[in-house]
C-alpha positions as CSV (number, residue, x, y, z in Angstrom):
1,X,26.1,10.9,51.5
2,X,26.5,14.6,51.2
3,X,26.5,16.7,54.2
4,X,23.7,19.2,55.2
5,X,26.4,22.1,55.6
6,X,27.4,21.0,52.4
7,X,24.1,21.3,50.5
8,X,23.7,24.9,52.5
9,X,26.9,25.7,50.8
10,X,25.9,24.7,47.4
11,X,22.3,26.5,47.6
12,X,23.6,29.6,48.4
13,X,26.5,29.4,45.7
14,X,23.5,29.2,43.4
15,X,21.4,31.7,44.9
16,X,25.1,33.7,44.5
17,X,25.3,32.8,41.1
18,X,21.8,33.5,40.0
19,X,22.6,36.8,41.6
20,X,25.9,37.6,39.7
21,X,23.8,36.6,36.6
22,X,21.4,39.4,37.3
23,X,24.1,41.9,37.8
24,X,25.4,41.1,34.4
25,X,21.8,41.5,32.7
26,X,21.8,44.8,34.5
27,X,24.8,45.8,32.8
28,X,23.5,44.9,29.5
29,X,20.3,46.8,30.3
30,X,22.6,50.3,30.3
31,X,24.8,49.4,27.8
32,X,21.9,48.0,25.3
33,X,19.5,50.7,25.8
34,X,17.1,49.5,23.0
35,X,16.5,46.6,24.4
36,X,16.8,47.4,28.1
37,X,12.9,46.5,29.3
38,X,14.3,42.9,28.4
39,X,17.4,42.9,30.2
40,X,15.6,44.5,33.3
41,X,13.5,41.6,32.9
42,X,15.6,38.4,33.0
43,X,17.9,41.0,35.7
44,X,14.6,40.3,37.5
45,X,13.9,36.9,37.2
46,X,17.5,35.6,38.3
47,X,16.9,37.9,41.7
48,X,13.3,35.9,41.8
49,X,15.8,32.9,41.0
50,X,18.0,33.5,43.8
51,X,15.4,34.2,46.5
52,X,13.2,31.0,45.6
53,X,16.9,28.6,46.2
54,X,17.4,30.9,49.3
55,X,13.9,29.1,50.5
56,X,15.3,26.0,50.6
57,X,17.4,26.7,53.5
58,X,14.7,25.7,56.1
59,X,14.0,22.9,54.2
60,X,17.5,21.6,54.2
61,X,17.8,22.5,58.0
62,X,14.8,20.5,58.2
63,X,16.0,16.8,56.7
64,X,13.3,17.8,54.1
65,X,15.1,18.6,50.4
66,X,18.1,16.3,50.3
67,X,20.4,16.2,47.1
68,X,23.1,14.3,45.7
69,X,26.7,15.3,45.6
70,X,26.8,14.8,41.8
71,X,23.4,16.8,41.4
72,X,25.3,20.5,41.6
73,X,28.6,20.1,42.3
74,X,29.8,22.8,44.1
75,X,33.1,23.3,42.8
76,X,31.8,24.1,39.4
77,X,29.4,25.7,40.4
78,X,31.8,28.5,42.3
79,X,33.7,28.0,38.9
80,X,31.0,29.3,36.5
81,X,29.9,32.0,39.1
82,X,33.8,33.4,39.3
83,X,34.0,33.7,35.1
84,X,30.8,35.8,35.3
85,X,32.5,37.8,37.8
């Protein structure tokens, strides 16, 4: 059984991720100025991305959202969010 602290962890490595994700569309906004409204945009939907998994802290705290091990792993995870860095 995974471990509450340890679905905490993961959530916020994906609310991270989604995050870092954004960041790169915002650099693709400036350096693609023709299609910059559409970078802006996805840039915007990974921050709306990030907040929603930040929600399911409580609900975690709470014994409420409970997730396998398996389901996000968090090792790959931190993996894929360190090559978009």
């Amino acid at each position: 059984m995974i471990t509450q602290n340890h679905q905490l962890k993961t959530v916020e490595a994906l609310a991270r991720r989604e995050e870092l994700i954004g960041h790169l569309y915002s650099l693709y906004a400036e350096k693609f100025q023709e299609q910059r409204s559409f970078w802006q945009k996805i840039a915007s939907e990974e921050a709306q991305h990030a907040s929603i998994l930040r929600e399911l802290d409580p609900l975690i705290r709470a014994g409420s959202v409970i997730f396998g091990r398996d389901r996000f792993p968090l090792e790959t995870v931190e993996l894929s969010s360190a090559y978009v860095e």
